[in-house]
C-alpha positions as CSV (number, residue, x, y, z in Angstrom):
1,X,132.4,91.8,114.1
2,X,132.4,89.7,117.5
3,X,133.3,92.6,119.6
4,X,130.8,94.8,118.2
5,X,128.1,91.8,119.4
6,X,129.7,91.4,123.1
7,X,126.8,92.8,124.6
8,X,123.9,90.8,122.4
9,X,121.1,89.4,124.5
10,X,121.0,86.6,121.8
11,X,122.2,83.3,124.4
12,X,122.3,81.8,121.1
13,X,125.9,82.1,119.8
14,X,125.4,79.9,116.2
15,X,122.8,82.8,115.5
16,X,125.4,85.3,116.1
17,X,128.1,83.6,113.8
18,X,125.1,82.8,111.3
19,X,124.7,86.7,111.1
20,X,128.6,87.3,110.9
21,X,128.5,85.3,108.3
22,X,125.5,86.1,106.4
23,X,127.4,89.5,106.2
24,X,130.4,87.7,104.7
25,X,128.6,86.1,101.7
26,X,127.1,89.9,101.3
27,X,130.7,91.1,100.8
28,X,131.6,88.1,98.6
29,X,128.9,88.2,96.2
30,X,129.1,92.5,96.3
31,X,132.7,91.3,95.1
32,X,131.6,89.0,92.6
33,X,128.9,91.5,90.9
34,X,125.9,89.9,91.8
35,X,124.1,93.1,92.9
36,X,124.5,94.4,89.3
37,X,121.5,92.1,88.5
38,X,120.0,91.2,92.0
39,X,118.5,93.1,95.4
40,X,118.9,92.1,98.9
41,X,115.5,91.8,100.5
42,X,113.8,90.1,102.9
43,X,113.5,90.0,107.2
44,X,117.7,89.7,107.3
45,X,118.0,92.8,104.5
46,X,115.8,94.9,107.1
47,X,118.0,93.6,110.0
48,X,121.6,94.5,108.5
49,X,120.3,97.4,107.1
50,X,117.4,99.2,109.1
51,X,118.2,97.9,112.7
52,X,115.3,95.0,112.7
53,X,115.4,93.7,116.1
54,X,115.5,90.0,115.6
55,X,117.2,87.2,114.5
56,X,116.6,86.3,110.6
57,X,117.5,83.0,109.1
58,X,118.0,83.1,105.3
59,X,119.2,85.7,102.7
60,X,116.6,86.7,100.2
61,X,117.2,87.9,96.6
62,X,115.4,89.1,93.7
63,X,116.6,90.2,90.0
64,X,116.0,93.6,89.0
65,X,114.0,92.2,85.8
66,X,113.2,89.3,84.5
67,X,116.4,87.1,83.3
68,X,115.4,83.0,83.1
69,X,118.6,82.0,82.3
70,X,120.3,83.6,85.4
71,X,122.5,81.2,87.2
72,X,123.2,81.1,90.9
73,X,125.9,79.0,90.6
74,X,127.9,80.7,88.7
75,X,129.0,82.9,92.0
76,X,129.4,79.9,94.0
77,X,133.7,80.1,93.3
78,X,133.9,83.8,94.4
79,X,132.0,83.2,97.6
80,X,133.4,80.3,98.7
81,X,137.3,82.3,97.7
82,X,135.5,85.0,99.8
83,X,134.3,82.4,102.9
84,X,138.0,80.8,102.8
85,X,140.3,83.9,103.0
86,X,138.5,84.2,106.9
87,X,139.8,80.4,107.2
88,X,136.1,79.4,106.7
89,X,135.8,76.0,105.9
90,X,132.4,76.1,103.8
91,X,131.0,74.9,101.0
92,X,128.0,76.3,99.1
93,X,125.4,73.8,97.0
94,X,123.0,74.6,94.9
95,X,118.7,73.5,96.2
96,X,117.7,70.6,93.5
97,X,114.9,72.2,92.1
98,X,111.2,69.9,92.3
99,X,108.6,71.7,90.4
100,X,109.3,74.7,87.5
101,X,109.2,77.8,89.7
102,X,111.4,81.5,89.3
103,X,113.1,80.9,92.6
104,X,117.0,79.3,92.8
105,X,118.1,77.9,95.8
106,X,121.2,77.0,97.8
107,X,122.3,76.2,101.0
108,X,125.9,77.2,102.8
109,X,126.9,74.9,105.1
110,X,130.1,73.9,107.4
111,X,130.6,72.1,110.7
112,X,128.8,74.3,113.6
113,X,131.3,72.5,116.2
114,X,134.5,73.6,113.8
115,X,133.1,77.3,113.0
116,X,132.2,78.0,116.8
117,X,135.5,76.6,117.5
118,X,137.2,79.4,115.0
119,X,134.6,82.1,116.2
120,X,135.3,81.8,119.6
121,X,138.3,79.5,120.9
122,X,136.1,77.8,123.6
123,X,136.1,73.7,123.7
124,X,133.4,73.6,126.1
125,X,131.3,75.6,124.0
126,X,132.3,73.9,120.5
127,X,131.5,70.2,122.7
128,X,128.4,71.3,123.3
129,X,127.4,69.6,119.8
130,X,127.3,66.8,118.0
131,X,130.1,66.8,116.0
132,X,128.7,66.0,113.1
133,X,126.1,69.0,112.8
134,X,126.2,71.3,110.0
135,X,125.5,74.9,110.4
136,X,123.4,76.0,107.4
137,X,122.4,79.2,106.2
138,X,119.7,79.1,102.9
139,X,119.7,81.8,100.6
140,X,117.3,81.9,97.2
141,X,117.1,84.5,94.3
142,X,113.6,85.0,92.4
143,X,114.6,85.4,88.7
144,X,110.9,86.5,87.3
145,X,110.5,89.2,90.0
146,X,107.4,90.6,90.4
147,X,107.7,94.9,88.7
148,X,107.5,98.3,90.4
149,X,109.8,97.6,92.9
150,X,112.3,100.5,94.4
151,X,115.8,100.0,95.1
152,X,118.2,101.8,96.6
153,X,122.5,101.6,97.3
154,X,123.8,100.7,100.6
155,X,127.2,100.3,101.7
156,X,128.8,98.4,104.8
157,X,132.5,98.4,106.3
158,X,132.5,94.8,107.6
159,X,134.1,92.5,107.4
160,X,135.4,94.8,104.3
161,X,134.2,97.7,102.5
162,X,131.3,96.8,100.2
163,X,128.0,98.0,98.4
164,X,124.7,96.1,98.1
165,X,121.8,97.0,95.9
166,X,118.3,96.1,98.1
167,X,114.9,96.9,98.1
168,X,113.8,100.5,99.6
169,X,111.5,100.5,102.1
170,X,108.4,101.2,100.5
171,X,109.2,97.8,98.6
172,X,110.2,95.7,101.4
173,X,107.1,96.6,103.1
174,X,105.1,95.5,100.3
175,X,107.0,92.3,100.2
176,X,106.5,91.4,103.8
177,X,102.6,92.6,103.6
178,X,102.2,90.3,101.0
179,X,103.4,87.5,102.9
180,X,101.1,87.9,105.6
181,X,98.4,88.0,103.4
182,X,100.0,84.7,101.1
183,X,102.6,82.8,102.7
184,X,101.7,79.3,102.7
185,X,101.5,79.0,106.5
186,X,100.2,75.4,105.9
187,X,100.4,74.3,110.2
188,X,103.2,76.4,111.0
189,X,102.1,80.4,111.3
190,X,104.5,82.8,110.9
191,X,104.7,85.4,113.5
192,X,107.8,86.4,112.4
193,X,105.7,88.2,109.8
194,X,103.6,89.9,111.8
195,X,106.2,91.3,114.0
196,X,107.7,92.8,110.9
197,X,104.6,94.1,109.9
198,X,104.5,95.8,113.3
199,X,108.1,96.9,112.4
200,X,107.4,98.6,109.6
201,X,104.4,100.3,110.9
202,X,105.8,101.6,114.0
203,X,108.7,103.8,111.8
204,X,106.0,105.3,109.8
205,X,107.1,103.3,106.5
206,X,104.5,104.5,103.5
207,X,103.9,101.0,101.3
208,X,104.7,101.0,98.2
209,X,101.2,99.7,96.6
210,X,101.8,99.5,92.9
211,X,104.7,96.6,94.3
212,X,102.2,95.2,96.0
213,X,99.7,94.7,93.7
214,X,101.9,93.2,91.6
215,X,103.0,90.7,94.0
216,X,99.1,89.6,95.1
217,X,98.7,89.1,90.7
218,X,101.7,86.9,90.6
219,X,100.5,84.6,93.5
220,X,96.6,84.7,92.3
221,X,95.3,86.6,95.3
222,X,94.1,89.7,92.5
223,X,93.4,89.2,89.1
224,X,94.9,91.6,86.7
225,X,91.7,93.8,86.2
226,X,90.6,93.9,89.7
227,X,91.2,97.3,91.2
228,X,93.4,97.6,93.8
229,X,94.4,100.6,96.5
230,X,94.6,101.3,100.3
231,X,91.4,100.8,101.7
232,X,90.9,97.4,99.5
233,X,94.6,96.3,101.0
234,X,93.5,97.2,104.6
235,X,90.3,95.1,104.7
236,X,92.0,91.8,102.9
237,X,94.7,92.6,106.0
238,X,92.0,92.5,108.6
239,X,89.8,89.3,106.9
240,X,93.4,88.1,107.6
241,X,93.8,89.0,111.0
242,X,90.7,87.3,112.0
243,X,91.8,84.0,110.9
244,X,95.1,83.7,112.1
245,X,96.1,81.8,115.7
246,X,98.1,83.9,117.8
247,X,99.0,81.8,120.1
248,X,101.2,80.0,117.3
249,X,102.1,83.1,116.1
250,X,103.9,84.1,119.5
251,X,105.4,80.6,119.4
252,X,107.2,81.0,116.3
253,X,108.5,84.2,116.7
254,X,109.6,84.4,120.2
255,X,113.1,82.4,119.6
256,X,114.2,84.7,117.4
257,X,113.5,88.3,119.7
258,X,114.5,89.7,122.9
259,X,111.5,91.2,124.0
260,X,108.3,88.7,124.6
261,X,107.0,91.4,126.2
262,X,105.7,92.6,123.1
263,X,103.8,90.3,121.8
264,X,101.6,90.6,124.5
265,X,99.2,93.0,123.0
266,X,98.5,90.3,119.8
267,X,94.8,89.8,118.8
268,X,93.3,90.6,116.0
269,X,92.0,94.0,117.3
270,X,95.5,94.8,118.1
271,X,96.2,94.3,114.2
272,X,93.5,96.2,112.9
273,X,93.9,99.2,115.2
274,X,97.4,99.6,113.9
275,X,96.2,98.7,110.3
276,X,94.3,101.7,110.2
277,X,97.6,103.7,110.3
278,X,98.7,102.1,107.1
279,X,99.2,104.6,104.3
Protein backbone atom coordinates (compact mmCIF):
# COMPACT_ATOMS: atom_id res chain seq x y z
CA UNK A 1 0.00 0.00 0.00
CA UNK A 2 3.22 2.24 0.52
CA UNK A 3 4.52 1.45 -2.86
CA UNK A 4 1.51 2.11 -4.63
CA UNK A 5 1.75 5.90 -2.87
CA UNK A 6 5.69 6.34 -3.81
CA UNK A 7 4.89 8.95 -6.12
CA UNK A 8 2.16 11.09 -3.86
CA UNK A 9 2.68 14.75 -3.86
CA UNK A 10 1.24 14.64 -0.31
CA UNK A 11 4.86 15.98 1.78
CA UNK A 12 2.74 14.88 4.50
CA UNK A 13 3.57 11.26 5.30
CA UNK A 14 1.12 10.86 8.71
CA UNK A 15 -1.65 11.66 6.05
CA UNK A 16 -0.46 8.91 3.93
CA UNK A 17 -0.37 6.24 6.86
CA UNK A 18 -3.75 7.90 8.18
CA UNK A 19 -5.22 6.79 4.61
CA UNK A 20 -3.43 3.28 4.85
CA UNK A 21 -4.94 2.90 7.68
CA UNK A 22 -8.34 4.20 7.25
CA UNK A 23 -8.40 1.38 4.60
CA UNK A 24 -7.44 -1.17 7.34
CA UNK A 25 -10.39 -0.44 9.73
CA UNK A 26 -12.52 -0.73 6.30
CA UNK A 27 -11.30 -4.28 5.98
CA UNK A 28 -11.68 -4.94 9.68
CA UNK A 29 -15.12 -3.83 10.15
CA UNK A 30 -16.10 -5.49 6.27
CA UNK A 31 -14.74 -8.56 8.49
CA UNK A 32 -16.68 -8.00 11.36
CA UNK A 33 -20.22 -7.42 9.42
CA UNK A 34 -20.68 -3.90 10.07
CA UNK A 35 -21.74 -3.13 6.43
CA UNK A 36 -24.66 -5.51 6.82
CA UNK A 37 -26.30 -2.63 8.77
CA UNK A 38 -24.13 0.53 7.93
CA UNK A 39 -22.77 2.59 4.60
CA UNK A 40 -19.52 4.25 4.06
CA UNK A 41 -20.10 7.83 3.10
CA UNK A 42 -18.61 10.93 3.39
CA UNK A 43 -15.31 13.13 1.59
CA UNK A 44 -12.83 9.76 2.53
CA UNK A 45 -15.76 7.24 0.90
CA UNK A 46 -15.53 9.45 -2.33
CA UNK A 47 -11.66 9.33 -2.08
CA UNK A 48 -11.14 5.45 -1.68
CA UNK A 49 -13.71 4.92 -3.92
CA UNK A 50 -14.23 7.54 -6.78
CA UNK A 51 -10.60 8.99 -7.06
CA UNK A 52 -11.40 12.32 -4.85
CA UNK A 53 -8.28 14.24 -5.07
CA UNK A 54 -7.58 15.28 -1.56
CA UNK A 55 -6.78 14.29 1.70
CA UNK A 56 -9.95 13.35 4.05
CA UNK A 57 -9.71 13.08 7.75
CA UNK A 58 -12.53 10.96 9.27
CA UNK A 59 -14.63 7.92 8.28
CA UNK A 60 -18.29 8.59 8.05
CA UNK A 61 -21.06 6.01 8.46
CA UNK A 62 -24.65 5.80 8.37
CA UNK A 63 -27.26 2.82 9.14
CA UNK A 64 -29.28 1.64 6.44
CA UNK A 65 -32.55 2.34 8.71
CA UNK A 66 -33.26 3.43 11.72
CA UNK A 67 -31.85 1.00 14.63
CA UNK A 68 -31.42 3.21 18.23
CA UNK A 69 -30.08 0.56 19.97
CA UNK A 70 -27.09 0.03 17.51
CA UNK A 71 -23.85 -0.20 19.24
CA UNK A 72 -20.44 0.95 17.94
CA UNK A 73 -18.64 -0.69 20.27
CA UNK A 74 -19.46 -3.80 19.87
CA UNK A 75 -16.89 -3.98 16.69
CA UNK A 76 -14.25 -2.41 18.58
CA UNK A 77 -12.49 -6.28 19.41
CA UNK A 78 -12.56 -7.25 15.68
CA UNK A 79 -10.89 -4.08 14.49
CA UNK A 80 -8.54 -3.69 16.88
CA UNK A 81 -7.67 -8.04 16.15
CA UNK A 82 -7.82 -6.55 12.60
CA UNK A 83 -5.25 -3.32 13.36
CA UNK A 84 -2.86 -5.88 15.41
CA UNK A 85 -2.35 -8.73 12.90
CA UNK A 86 -0.29 -5.60 10.77
CA UNK A 87 1.75 -5.21 14.22
CA UNK A 88 -0.41 -2.01 14.76
CA UNK A 89 -0.32 -0.98 18.16
CA UNK A 90 -3.82 0.84 18.36
CA UNK A 91 -6.54 1.19 20.38
CA UNK A 92 -9.99 2.33 19.52
CA UNK A 93 -12.37 4.38 22.20
CA UNK A 94 -15.59 5.16 21.95
CA UNK A 95 -16.63 9.62 21.77
CA UNK A 96 -18.49 10.34 25.41
CA UNK A 97 -21.61 11.41 24.10
CA UNK A 98 -22.80 15.29 25.55
CA UNK A 99 -26.20 16.05 24.30
CA UNK A 100 -28.92 13.08 22.98
CA UNK A 101 -28.13 13.08 19.27
CA UNK A 102 -28.26 9.75 16.43
CA UNK A 103 -24.57 10.07 15.86
CA UNK A 104 -21.85 7.47 17.80
CA UNK A 105 -18.43 8.42 17.93
CA UNK A 106 -14.95 7.09 18.36
CA UNK A 107 -11.64 7.90 17.96
CA UNK A 108 -8.46 5.34 16.81
CA UNK A 109 -5.47 6.36 18.13
CA UNK A 110 -1.68 5.15 18.46
CA UNK A 111 1.75 6.78 18.81
CA UNK A 112 2.47 8.84 15.35
CA UNK A 113 6.34 8.60 16.25
CA UNK A 114 5.94 4.51 16.74
CA UNK A 115 3.52 3.98 13.55
CA UNK A 116 5.79 6.23 11.24
CA UNK A 117 8.52 4.27 12.71
CA UNK A 118 6.70 0.80 11.48
CA UNK A 119 5.53 2.51 8.12
CA UNK A 120 8.68 3.62 7.12
CA UNK A 121 11.98 2.43 9.13
CA UNK A 122 13.38 6.08 9.19
CA UNK A 123 14.60 7.53 12.72
CA UNK A 124 15.01 10.81 11.44
CA UNK A 125 11.69 10.98 10.23
CA UNK A 126 9.89 9.22 13.39
CA UNK A 127 12.24 12.10 15.61
CA UNK A 128 10.74 14.52 13.96
CA UNK A 129 7.81 14.39 16.74
CA UNK A 130 7.16 14.59 19.99
CA UNK A 131 7.11 11.42 21.26
CA UNK A 132 4.26 11.59 22.93
CA UNK A 133 1.77 12.50 19.99
CA UNK A 134 -1.01 10.36 19.16
CA UNK A 135 -2.07 9.93 15.65
CA UNK A 136 -5.88 9.98 15.60
CA UNK A 137 -8.28 9.03 13.08
CA UNK A 138 -12.34 9.87 14.18
CA UNK A 139 -14.88 7.92 12.70
CA UNK A 140 -18.94 8.35 13.64
CA UNK A 141 -22.03 6.29 12.53
CA UNK A 142 -25.54 8.12 12.28
CA UNK A 143 -28.03 5.49 13.61
CA UNK A 144 -31.53 7.59 12.71
CA UNK A 145 -30.36 8.11 9.08
CA UNK A 146 -32.15 10.42 7.17
CA UNK A 147 -34.48 7.85 4.09
CA UNK A 148 -34.16 7.65 0.36
CA UNK A 149 -30.69 7.09 0.24
CA UNK A 150 -29.03 4.71 -2.57
CA UNK A 151 -26.39 2.32 -1.88
CA UNK A 152 -24.39 0.39 -3.79
CA UNK A 153 -21.41 -2.76 -3.23
CA UNK A 154 -17.90 -2.06 -3.58
CA UNK A 155 -15.06 -4.20 -3.24
CA UNK A 156 -11.21 -3.48 -2.53
CA UNK A 157 -7.98 -5.91 -2.64
CA UNK A 158 -6.02 -4.03 0.05
CA UNK A 159 -4.60 -4.65 2.48
CA UNK A 160 -6.95 -7.92 1.91
CA UNK A 161 -9.89 -8.79 -0.16
CA UNK A 162 -13.00 -7.09 1.23
CA UNK A 163 -16.53 -5.56 0.36
CA UNK A 164 -18.04 -2.34 1.65
CA UNK A 165 -21.67 -1.22 1.38
CA UNK A 166 -21.56 2.95 0.65
CA UNK A 167 -23.68 5.41 -0.53
CA UNK A 168 -24.09 5.81 -4.51
CA UNK A 169 -23.34 8.83 -5.92
CA UNK A 170 -26.52 10.42 -6.39
CA UNK A 171 -26.62 10.12 -2.40
CA UNK A 172 -23.29 11.29 -1.53
CA UNK A 173 -23.81 14.24 -3.50
CA UNK A 174 -26.91 15.02 -1.67
CA UNK A 175 -25.03 14.55 1.50
CA UNK A 176 -22.20 16.83 0.72
CA UNK A 177 -24.89 19.56 -0.81
CA UNK A 178 -26.49 19.53 2.24
CA UNK A 179 -23.53 20.38 4.16
CA UNK A 180 -22.76 23.30 2.32
CA UNK A 181 -26.06 24.55 2.77
CA UNK A 182 -26.05 23.40 6.87
CA UNK A 183 -22.81 22.61 8.34
CA UNK A 184 -22.41 24.55 11.35
CA UNK A 185 -19.37 26.49 10.00
CA UNK A 186 -19.56 28.59 13.20
CA UNK A 187 -15.73 30.70 12.50
CA UNK A 188 -14.16 28.02 10.62
CA UNK A 189 -15.63 27.69 6.81
CA UNK A 190 -15.37 24.67 5.17
CA UNK A 191 -13.86 24.75 1.84
CA UNK A 192 -13.36 21.39 1.84
CA UNK A 193 -17.03 21.27 0.95
CA UNK A 194 -17.04 23.37 -1.74
CA UNK A 195 -14.30 21.71 -3.48
CA UNK A 196 -16.32 18.57 -3.26
CA UNK A 197 -19.15 20.21 -4.53
CA UNK A 198 -17.07 21.19 -7.48
CA UNK A 199 -16.06 17.43 -7.54
CA UNK A 200 -19.16 16.21 -7.96
CA UNK A 201 -20.24 18.63 -10.53
CA UNK A 202 -17.37 18.41 -12.73
CA UNK A 203 -18.10 14.31 -13.33
CA UNK A 204 -21.62 15.13 -14.32
CA UNK A 205 -22.98 13.42 -10.93
CA UNK A 206 -27.21 13.82 -11.12
CA UNK A 207 -28.29 14.56 -7.16
CA UNK A 208 -30.31 12.48 -5.77
CA UNK A 209 -33.15 15.10 -4.52
CA UNK A 210 -35.67 13.01 -2.71
CA UNK A 211 -32.16 12.23 -0.16
CA UNK A 212 -31.77 15.60 -0.01
CA UNK A 213 -34.89 16.80 1.00
CA UNK A 214 -34.90 14.50 3.52
CA UNK A 215 -31.72 15.61 5.00
CA UNK A 216 -32.68 19.72 4.91
CA UNK A 217 -36.27 18.23 7.09
CA UNK A 218 -34.00 16.51 9.58
CA UNK A 219 -31.76 19.53 10.19
CA UNK A 220 -34.87 22.22 10.02
CA UNK A 221 -33.78 23.97 6.91
CA UNK A 222 -37.45 22.59 5.16
CA UNK A 223 -40.41 21.82 6.85
CA UNK A 224 -42.17 18.69 5.96
CA UNK A 225 -44.88 20.39 3.66
CA UNK A 226 -42.71 22.78 1.99
CA UNK A 227 -42.21 21.79 -1.64
CA UNK A 228 -39.05 21.01 -2.63
CA UNK A 229 -37.17 20.39 -6.29
CA UNK A 230 -34.20 21.60 -8.51
CA UNK A 231 -34.76 25.11 -9.04
CA UNK A 232 -35.83 25.71 -5.23
CA UNK A 233 -32.27 23.72 -4.35
CA UNK A 234 -30.31 25.93 -6.75
CA UNK A 235 -31.42 29.34 -5.45
CA UNK A 236 -30.97 28.26 -1.42
CA UNK A 237 -27.23 27.15 -3.07
CA UNK A 238 -26.63 30.57 -4.51
CA UNK A 239 -28.32 32.78 -1.18
CA UNK A 240 -25.50 30.52 0.14
CA UNK A 241 -22.80 31.44 -2.03
CA UNK A 242 -23.25 35.01 -1.46
CA UNK A 243 -22.58 34.73 2.21
CA UNK A 244 -19.75 32.69 2.41
CA UNK A 245 -15.82 34.11 2.82
CA UNK A 246 -13.70 32.66 0.32
CA UNK A 247 -10.81 33.65 1.42
CA UNK A 248 -11.31 31.22 4.48
CA UNK A 249 -12.61 28.91 2.39
CA UNK A 250 -9.17 28.58 0.32
CA UNK A 251 -7.50 28.51 3.72
CA UNK A 252 -9.07 25.51 4.95
CA UNK A 253 -8.96 23.48 2.14
CA UNK A 254 -5.59 24.04 0.58
CA UNK A 255 -3.59 21.62 3.19
CA UNK A 256 -5.46 18.93 2.21
CA UNK A 257 -4.99 19.27 -2.05
CA UNK A 258 -2.23 19.38 -4.50
CA UNK A 259 -3.44 21.80 -6.81
CA UNK A 260 -4.05 25.59 -5.20
CA UNK A 261 -4.27 26.48 -8.50
CA UNK A 262 -7.79 25.73 -8.51
CA UNK A 263 -9.20 27.54 -6.16
CA UNK A 264 -8.32 30.42 -7.97
CA UNK A 265 -11.47 30.86 -9.78
CA UNK A 266 -13.66 30.96 -6.17
CA UNK A 267 -16.34 33.75 -5.83
CA UNK A 268 -19.63 33.46 -5.66
CA UNK A 269 -20.17 33.99 -9.44
CA UNK A 270 -17.84 31.17 -9.92
CA UNK A 271 -20.42 28.97 -7.75
CA UNK A 272 -23.49 29.99 -9.36
CA UNK A 273 -22.29 29.64 -12.96
CA UNK A 274 -21.51 25.97 -12.21
CA UNK A 275 -24.68 25.72 -10.04
CA UNK A 276 -26.69 26.13 -13.00
CA UNK A 277 -25.36 22.84 -14.38
CA UNK A 278 -26.83 21.07 -11.38
CA UNK A 279 -29.48 18.52 -12.37
Amino acid sequence: MLRLRADAQDPDKKNLVKEILQEIVLCGLSRAGFFKKAAFYGGTALRIFYGLDRFSEDLDFSLMEKDLDFDLAAYFPMLEKELESYGLNMTVSEKEKYSDTAIQSAFLKGNTRELLLQFYADPKLSNTVPSNESLRIKFEIDIDPPASAGFERRYKLLPSPHEVNLYDLPSLFAGKTHAVLCRAWKNRIKGRDLYDYVFYLSRDVRINLPHLRERLIASGALAPNDHFDLGILKDMLNEKFDQIDYASAKEDVRHFIRDEASLDLWNADFFKAITAELH
